[in-house]
C-alpha positions as MATLAB code, in Angstrom:
seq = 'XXXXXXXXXXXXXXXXXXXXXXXXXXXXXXXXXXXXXXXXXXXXXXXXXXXXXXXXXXXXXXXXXXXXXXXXXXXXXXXXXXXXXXXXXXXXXXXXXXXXXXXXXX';
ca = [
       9.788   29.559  -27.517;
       7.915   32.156  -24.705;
      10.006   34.792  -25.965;
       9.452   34.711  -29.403;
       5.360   33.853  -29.372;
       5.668   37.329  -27.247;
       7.692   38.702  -29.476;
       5.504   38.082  -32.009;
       2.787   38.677  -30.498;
       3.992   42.562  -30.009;
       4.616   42.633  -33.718;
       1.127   41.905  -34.751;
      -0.415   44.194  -32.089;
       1.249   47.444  -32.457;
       3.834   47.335  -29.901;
       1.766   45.900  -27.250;
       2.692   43.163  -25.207;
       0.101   40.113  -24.027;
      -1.249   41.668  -20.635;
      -0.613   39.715  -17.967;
      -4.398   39.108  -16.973;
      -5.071   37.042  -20.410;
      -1.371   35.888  -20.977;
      -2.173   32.485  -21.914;
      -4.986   33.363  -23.493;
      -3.273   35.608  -25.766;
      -0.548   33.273  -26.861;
      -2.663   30.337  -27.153;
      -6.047   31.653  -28.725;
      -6.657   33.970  -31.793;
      -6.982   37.445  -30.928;
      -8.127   40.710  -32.526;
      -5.743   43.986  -33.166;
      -6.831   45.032  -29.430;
      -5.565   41.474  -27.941;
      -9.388   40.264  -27.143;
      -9.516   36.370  -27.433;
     -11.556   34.317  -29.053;
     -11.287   30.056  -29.612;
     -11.827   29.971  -33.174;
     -10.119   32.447  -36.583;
     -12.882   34.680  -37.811;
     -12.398   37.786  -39.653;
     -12.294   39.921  -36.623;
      -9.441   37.917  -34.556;
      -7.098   37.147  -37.246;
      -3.898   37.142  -35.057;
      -2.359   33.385  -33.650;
      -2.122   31.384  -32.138;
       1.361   31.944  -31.340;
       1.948   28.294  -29.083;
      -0.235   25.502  -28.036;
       0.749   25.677  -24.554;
       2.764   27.323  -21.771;
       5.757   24.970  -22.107;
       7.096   23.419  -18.435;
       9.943   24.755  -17.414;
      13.262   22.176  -17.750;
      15.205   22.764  -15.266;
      16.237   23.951  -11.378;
      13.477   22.708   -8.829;
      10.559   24.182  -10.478;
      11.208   21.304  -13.544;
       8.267   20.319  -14.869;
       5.539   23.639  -13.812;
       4.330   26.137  -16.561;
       2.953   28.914  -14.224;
       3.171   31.941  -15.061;
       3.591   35.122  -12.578;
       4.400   39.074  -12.639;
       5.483   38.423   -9.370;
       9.374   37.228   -8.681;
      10.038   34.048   -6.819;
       7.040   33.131   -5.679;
       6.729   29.592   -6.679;
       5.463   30.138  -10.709;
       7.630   28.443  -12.868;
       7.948   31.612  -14.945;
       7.858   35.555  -14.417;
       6.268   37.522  -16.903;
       6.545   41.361  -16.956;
       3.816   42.460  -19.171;
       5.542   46.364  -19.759;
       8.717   45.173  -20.663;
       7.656   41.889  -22.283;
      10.857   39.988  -20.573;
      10.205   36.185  -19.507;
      12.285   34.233  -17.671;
      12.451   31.397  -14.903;
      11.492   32.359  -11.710;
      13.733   31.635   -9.860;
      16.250   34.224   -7.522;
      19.536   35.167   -8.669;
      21.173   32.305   -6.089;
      19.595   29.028   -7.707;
      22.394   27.953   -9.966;
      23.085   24.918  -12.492;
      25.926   22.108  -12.474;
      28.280   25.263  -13.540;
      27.336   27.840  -11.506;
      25.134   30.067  -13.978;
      21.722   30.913  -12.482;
      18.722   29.659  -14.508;
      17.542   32.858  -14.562;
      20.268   34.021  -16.867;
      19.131   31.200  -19.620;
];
């Protein structure tokens, strides 16, 4: 769902990606072409929103946070790298499901 509101999200904005500093705000307000936010649709901010919420993350210790971080492993219950546009868990290479594949590879 966090991959394609971002994806989106780059569509409607010319290539650019939510910054990190108004992530949420991005996703889950309306914004204009330059990614400014604003709580209601006018004719200026015409794009989204693209979710209600930051879903919680489902799985691996961090069940049940939706944190977001550009910073790996430190605790958020997602990373978000605002250049490349990639989300994923946080969580290191090592934490691992019932099988063996890490969460991060979801």
């Amino acid at each position: 769902m966090l991959r394609t509101a971002i994806d989106l999200y780059q569509a409607e904005h010319g290539g650019s990606y939510p910054s990190f500093a108004s992530f949420v705000a991005q996703l889950t307000t309306y914004t204009n072409d330059a990614g400014a936010t604003n709580a209601t649709k006018t004719t200026t901010y015409i794009y989204g929103p693209y979710i209600r919420e930051i879903p919680s993350i489902k799985v691996g210790p961090l069940k049940g946070l939706s944190t977001v971080s550009d910073t790996a492993e430190d605790g958020s219950a997602w990373y978000y790298n605002e250049t490349t546009g990639v989300i994923r868990a946080n969580y290191a290479s090592t934490v691992v499901d019932g099988r063996g594949t890490p969460y991060v590879n979801y």
